[in-house]
VOPAGU-2260 file (C-alpha; in pm, 1 decimal, decimal comma):
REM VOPAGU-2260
SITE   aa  ch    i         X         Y         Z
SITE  UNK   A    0   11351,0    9656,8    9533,5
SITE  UNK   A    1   11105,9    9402,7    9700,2
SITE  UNK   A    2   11264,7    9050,8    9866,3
SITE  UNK   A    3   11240,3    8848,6   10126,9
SITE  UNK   A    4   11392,9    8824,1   10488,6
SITE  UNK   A    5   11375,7    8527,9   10721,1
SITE  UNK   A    6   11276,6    8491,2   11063,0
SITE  UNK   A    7   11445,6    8274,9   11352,6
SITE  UNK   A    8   11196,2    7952,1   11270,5
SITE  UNK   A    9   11269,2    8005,3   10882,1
SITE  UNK   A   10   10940,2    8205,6   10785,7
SITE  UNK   A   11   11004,3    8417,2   10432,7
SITE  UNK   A   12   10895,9    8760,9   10522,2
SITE  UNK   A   13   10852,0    9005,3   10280,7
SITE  UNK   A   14   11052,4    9330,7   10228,3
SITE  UNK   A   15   11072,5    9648,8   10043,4
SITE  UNK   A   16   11402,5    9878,4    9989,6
SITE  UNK   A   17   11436,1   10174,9    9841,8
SITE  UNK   A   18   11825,7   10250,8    9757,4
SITE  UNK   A   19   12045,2   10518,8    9943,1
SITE  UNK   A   20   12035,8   10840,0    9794,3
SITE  UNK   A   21   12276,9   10929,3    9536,3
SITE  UNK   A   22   12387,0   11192,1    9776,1
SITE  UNK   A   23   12431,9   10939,9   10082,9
SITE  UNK   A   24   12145,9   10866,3   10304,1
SITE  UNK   A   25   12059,1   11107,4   10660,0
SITE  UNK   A   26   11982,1   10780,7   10830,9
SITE  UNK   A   27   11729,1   10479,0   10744,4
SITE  UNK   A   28   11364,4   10437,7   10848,8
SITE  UNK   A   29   11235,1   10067,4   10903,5
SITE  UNK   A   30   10797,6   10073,1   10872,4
SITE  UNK   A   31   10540,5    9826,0   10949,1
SITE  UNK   A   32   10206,4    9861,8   10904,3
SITE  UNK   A   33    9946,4    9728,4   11056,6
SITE  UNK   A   34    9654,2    9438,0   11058,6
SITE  UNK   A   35    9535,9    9306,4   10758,4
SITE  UNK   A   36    9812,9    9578,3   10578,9
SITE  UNK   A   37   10009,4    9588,1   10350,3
SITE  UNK   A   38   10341,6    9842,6   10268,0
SITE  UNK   A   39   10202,6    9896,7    9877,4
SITE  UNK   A   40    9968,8   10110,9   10070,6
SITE  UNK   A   41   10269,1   10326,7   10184,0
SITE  UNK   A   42   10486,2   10419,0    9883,5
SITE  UNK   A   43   10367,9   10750,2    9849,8
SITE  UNK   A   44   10518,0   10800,5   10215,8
SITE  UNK   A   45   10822,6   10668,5   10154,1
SITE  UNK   A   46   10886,7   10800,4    9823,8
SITE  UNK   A   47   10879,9   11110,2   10050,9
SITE  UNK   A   48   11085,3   10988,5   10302,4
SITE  UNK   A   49   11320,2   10920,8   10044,3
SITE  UNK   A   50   11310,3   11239,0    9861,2
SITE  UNK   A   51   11420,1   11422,2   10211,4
SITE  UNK   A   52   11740,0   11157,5   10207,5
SITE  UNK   A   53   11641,9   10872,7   10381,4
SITE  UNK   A   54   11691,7   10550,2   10308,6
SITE  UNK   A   55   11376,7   10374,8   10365,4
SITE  UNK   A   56   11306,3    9978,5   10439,3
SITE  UNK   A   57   10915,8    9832,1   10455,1
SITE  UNK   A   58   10846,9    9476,8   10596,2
SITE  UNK   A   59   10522,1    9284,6   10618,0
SITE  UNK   A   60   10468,4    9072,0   10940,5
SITE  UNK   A   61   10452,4    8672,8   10881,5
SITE  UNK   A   62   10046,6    8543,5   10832,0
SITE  UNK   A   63    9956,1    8897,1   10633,4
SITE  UNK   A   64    9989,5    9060,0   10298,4
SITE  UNK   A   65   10279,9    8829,8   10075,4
SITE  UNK   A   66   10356,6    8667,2   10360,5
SITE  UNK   A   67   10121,6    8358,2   10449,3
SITE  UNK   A   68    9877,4    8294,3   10627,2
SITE  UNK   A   69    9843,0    8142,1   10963,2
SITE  UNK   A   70    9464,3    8132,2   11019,0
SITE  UNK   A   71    9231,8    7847,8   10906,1
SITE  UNK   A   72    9204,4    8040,2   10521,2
SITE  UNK   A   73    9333,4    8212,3   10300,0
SITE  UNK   A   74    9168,1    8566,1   10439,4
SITE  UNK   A   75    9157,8    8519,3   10851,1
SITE  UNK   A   76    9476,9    8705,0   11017,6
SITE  UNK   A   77    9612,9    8470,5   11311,7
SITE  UNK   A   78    9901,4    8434,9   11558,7
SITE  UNK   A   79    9995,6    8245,4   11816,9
SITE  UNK   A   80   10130,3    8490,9   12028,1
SITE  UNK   A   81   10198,1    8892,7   11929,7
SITE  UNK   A   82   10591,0    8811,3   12133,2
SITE  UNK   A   83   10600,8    8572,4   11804,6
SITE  UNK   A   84   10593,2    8936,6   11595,1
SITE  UNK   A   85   10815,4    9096,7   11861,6
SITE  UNK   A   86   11082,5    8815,1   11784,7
SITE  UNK   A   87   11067,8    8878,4   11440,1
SITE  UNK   A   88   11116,7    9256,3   11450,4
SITE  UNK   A   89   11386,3    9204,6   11682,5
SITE  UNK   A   90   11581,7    8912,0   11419,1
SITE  UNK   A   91   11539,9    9211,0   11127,5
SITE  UNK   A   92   11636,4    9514,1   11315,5
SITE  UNK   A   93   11960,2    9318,5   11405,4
SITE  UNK   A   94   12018,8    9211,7   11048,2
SITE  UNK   A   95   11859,2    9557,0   10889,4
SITE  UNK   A   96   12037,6    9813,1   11105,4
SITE  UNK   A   97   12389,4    9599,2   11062,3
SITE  UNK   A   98   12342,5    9649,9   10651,8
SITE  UNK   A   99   12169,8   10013,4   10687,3
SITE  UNK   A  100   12322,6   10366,3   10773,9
SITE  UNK   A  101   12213,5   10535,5   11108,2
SITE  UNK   A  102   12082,8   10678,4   11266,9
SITE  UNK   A  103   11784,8   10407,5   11225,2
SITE  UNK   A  104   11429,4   10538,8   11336,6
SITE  UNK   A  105   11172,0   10270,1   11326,1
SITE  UNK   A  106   10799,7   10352,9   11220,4
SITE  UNK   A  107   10492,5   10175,0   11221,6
SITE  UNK   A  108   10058,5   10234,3   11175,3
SITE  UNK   A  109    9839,3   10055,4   11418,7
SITE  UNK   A  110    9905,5    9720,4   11537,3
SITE  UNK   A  111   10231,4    9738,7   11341,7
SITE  UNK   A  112   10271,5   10081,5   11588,8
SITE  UNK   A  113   10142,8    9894,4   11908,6
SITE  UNK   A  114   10418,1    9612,7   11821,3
SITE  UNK   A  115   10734,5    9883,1   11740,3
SITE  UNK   A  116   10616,1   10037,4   12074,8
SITE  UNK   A  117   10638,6    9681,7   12274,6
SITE  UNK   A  118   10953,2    9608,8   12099,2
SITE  UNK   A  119   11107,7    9919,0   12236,3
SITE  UNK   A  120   10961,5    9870,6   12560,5
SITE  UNK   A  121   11102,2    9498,8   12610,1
SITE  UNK   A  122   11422,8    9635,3   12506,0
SITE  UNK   A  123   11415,2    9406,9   12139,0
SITE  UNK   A  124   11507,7    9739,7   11922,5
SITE  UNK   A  125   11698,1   10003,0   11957,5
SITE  UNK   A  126   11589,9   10273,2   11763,8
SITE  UNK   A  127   11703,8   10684,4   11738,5
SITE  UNK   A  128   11325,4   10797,0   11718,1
SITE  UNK   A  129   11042,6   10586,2   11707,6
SITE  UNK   A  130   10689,9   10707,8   11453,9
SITE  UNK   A  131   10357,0   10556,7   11583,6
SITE  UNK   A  132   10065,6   10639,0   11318,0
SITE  UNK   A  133    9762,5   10546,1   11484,5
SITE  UNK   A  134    9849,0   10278,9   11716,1
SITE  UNK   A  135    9673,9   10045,7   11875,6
SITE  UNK   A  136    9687,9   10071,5   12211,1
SITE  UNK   A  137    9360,8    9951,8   12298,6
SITE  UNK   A  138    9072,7    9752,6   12055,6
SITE  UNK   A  139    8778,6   10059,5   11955,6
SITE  UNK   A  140    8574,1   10178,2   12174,4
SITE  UNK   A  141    8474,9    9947,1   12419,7
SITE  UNK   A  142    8269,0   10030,3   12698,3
SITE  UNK   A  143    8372,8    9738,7   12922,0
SITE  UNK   A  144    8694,5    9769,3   13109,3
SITE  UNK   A  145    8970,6    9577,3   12906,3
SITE  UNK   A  146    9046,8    9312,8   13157,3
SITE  UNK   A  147    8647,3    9199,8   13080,6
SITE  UNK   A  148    8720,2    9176,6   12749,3
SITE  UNK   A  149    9003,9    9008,0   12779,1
SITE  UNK   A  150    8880,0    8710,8   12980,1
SITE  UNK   A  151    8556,4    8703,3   12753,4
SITE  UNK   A  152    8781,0    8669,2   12425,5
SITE  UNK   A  153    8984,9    8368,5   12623,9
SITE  UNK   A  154    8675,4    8205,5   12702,6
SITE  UNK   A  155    8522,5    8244,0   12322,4
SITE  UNK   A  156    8886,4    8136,9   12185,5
SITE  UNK   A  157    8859,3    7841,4   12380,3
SITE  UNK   A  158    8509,9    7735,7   12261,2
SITE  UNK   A  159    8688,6    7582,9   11891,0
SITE  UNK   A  160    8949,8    7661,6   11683,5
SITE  UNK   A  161    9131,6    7994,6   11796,3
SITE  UNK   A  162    9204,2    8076,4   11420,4
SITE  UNK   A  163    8887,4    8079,4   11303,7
SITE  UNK   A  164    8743,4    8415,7   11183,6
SITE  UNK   A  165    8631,3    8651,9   11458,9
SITE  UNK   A  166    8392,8    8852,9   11298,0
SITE  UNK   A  167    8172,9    8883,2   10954,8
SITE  UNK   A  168    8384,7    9019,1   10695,6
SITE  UNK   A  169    8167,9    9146,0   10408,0
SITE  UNK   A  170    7819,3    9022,6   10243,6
SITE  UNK   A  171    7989,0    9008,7    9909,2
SITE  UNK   A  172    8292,3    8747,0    9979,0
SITE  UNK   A  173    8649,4    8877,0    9867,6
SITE  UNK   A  174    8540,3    9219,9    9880,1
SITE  UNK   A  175    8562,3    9488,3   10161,7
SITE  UNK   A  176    8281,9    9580,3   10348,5
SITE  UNK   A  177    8122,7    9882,7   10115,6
SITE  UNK   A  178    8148,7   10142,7   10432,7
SITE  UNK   A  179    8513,8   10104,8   10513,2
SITE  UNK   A  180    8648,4   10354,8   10335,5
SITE  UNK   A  181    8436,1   10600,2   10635,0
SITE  UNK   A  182    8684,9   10412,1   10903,8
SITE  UNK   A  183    9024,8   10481,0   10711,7
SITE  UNK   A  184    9013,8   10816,6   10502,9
SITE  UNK   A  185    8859,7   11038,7   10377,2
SITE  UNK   A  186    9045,8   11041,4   10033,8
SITE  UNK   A  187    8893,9   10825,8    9807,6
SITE  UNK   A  188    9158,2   10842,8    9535,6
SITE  UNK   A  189    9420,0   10688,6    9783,9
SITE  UNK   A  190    9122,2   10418,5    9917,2
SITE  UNK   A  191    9061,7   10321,7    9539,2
SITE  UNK   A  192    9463,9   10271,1    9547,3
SITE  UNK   A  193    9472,9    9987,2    9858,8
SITE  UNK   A  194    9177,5    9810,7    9631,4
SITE  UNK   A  195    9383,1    9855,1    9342,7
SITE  UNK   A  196    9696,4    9660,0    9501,7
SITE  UNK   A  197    9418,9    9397,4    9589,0
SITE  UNK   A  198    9333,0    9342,1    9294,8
SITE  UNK   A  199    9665,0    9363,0    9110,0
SITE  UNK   A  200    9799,4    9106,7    9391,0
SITE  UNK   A  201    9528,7    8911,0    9523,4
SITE  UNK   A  202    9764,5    8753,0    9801,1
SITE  UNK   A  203    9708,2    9096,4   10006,0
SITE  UNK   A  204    9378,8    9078,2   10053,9
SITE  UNK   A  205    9283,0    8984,2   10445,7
SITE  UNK   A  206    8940,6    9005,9   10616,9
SITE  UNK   A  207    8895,6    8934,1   10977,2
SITE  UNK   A  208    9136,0    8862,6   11286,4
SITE  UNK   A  209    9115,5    8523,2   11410,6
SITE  UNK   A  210    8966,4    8486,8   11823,5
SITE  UNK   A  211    9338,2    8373,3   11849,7
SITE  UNK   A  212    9437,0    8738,0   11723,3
SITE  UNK   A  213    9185,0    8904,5   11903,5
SITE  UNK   A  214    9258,6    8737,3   12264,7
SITE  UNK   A  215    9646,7    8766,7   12213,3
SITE  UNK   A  216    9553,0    9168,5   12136,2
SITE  UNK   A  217    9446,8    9231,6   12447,7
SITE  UNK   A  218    9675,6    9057,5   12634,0
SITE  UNK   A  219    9948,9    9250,7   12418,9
SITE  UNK   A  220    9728,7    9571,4   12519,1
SITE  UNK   A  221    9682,3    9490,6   12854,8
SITE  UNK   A  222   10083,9    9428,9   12874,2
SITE  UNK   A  223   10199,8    9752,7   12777,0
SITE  UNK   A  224    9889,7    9930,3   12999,6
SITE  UNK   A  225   10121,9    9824,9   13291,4
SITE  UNK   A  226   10301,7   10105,2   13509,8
SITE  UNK   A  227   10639,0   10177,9   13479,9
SITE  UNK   A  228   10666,8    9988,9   13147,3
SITE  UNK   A  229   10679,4   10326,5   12922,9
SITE  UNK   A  230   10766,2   10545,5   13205,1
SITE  UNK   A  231   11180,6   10449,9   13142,4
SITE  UNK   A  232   11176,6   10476,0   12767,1
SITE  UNK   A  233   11389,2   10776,1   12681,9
SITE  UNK   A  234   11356,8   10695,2   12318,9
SITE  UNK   A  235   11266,0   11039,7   12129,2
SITE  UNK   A  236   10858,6   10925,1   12015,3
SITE  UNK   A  237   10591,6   11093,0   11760,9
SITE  UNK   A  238   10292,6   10997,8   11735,5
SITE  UNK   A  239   10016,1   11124,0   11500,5
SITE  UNK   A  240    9675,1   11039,9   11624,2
SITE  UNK   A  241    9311,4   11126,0   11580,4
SITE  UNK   A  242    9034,8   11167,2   11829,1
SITE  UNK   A  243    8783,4   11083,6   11540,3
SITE  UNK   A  244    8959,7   10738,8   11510,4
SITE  UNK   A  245    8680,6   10397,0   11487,8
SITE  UNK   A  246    8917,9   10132,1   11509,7
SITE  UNK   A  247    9179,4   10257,8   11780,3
SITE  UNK   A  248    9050,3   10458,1   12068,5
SITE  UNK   A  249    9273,7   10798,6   12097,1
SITE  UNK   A  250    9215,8   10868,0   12507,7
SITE  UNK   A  251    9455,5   10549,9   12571,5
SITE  UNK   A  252    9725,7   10698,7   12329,3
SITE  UNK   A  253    9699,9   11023,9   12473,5
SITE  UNK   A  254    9788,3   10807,7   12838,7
SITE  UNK   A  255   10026,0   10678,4   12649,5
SITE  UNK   A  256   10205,2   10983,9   12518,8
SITE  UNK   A  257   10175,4   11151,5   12832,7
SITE  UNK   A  258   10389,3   10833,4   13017,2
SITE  UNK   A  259   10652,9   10855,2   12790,3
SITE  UNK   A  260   10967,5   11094,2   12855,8
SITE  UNK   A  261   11043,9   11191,0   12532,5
SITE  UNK   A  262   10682,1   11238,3   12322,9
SITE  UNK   A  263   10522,6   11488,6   12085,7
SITE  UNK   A  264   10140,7   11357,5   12038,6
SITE  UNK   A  265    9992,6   11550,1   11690,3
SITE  UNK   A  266    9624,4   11543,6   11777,4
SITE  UNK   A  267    9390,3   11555,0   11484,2
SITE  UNK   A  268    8986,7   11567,9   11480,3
SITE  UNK   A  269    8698,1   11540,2   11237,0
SITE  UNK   A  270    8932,9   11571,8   10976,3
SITE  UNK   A  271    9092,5   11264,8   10976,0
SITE  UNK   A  272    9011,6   10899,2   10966,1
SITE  UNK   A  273    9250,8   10624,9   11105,2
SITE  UNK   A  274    9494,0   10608,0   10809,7
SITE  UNK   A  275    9646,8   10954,1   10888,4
SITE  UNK   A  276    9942,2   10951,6   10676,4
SITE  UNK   A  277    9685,7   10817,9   10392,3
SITE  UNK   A  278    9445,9   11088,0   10425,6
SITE  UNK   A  279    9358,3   11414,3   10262,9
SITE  UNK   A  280    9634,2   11623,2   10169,6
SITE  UNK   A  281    9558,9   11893,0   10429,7
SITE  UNK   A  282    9602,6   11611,7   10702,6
SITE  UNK   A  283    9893,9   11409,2   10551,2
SITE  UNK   A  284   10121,3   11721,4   10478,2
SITE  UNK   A  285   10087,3   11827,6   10879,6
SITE  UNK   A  286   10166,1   11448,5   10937,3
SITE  UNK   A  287   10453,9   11481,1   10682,2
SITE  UNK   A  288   10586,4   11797,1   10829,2
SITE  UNK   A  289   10538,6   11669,3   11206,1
SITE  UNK   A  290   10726,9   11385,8   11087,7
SITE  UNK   A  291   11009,3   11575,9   10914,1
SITE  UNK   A  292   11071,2   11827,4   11168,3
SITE  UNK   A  293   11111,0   11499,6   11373,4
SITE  UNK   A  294   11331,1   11322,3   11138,6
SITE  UNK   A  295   11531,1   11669,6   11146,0
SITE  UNK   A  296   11601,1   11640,7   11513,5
SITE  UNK   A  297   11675,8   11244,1   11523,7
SITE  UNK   A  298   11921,3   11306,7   11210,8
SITE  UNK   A  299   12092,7   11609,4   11429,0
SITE  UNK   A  300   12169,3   11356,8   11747,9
């Protein structure tokens, strides 16, 4: 069933719910994806998150998919601030987990996993087990220490309009570049699904971050980077990552995983693109499994 939730300022924010099981639900499982995302992408996954008795809940964040858009189009992802997303996961968990059955584990892909992962870490959610598919804990694979980066992204953003487009989206407008299938899976059958949700709902589609998006990324990055932030969660964590990833480096998840108390880090190679739990089967039924050995333990608690 899809709706609508809204945020503390009064943005509609999309939402997806698939009902209890009709033999009562182990817990629920709250997802976000990530930038320019959408959940369509994901119902595969949670039909199978369903079919092992959870009750599961998708959201999009305000400015992407059915949910506006904040940049200076109708294709540029902006934000004033990524606490402005951390807010509004905060205002749903409260609402979703007080009309949901526990245990709740919250789950999210990329910056929607980078954003779960702050929210815990500021103390905003309060989740049994926490599922990070790729995220973003820094932007690719940079060369030049973050903190550069950083300061040359405030100094671009401050040269005109911070939502304006940061990069060049695709020659042929309205269309995704023709090689980004190589940075998300290798299965093109599930690819060819994402374009056909674009094309059956046009309102999805989103090209490039706005230099508002991109300077308030690092500074979200460059926030959680700090010691002793992760060190005292004691939240149980998976995270399924790759080291073949193009869009989100892997070496700053593994520091990641390796600060939290409570982590088990499924490390894939070659085999996999960023979209993990989109992939091959091969790849997506060890993701699966990871995850519902860890669903197993969280439902046990």
């Amino acid at each position: 069933m899809e709706g609508h939730w809204q945020t503390g300022d009064g943005h509609q924010v999309r939402r997806i719910d698939w009902p209890e099981p009709e033999t009562g639900a182990r817990g629920s499982i709250l997802f976000l994806p990530g930038r320019g995302d959408f959940y369509e992408k994901y119902l595969e996954t949670f039909d199978h998150w369903h079919g092992q008795g959870w009750r599961v809940t998708a959201s999009d964040w305000r400015g992407q998919a059915g949910s506006g858009r904040l940049g200076m189009d109708a294709v540029t992802g902006h934000i004033d601030d990524f606490a402005t997303w951390v807010e509004d996961l905060a205002t749903l968990w409260k609402h979703w987990c007080a009309e949901t059955p526990g245990p709740h584990v919250l789950a999210g892909h990329s910056m929607g996993g980078h954003l779960v992962l702050r929210a815990l870490a500021e103390r905003q959610v309060n989740p049994a087990g926490l599922i990070l598919s790729a995220p973003m804990l820094n932007l690719g694979a940079g060369h030049l220490p973050e903190a550069v980066m950083h300061q040359a992204a405030k100094l671009i953003k401050a040269l005109g309009d911070p939502r304006r487009p940061a990069w060049k989206w695709s020659e042929k407008p309205g269309e995704p570049p023709e090689a980004r299938i190589h940075l998300l899976t290798h299965d093109a059958e599930r690819y060819n699904d994402e374009i056909f949700w674009r094309k059956k709902r046009p309102e999805l589609v989103m090209g490039p971050g706005s230099w508002g998006w991109v300077e308030r990324a690092y500074a979200s990055v460059r926030l959680l980077a700090q010691p002793g932030l992760l060190e005292v969660i004691e939240t149980p964590v998976l995270i399924l990552a790759t080291d073949n990833d193009k869009l989100v480096g892997f070496k700053p998840i593994a520091r990641a995983a390796a600060r939290l108390r409570d982590c088990e880090l499924i490390h894939f190679g070659k085999e996999a693109h960023h979209e993990i739990l989109r992939e091959g089967d091969a790849v997506r039924d060890r993701a699966l499994a990871a995850c519902d050995r860890f669903l197993n333990r969280v439902a046990a608690i």
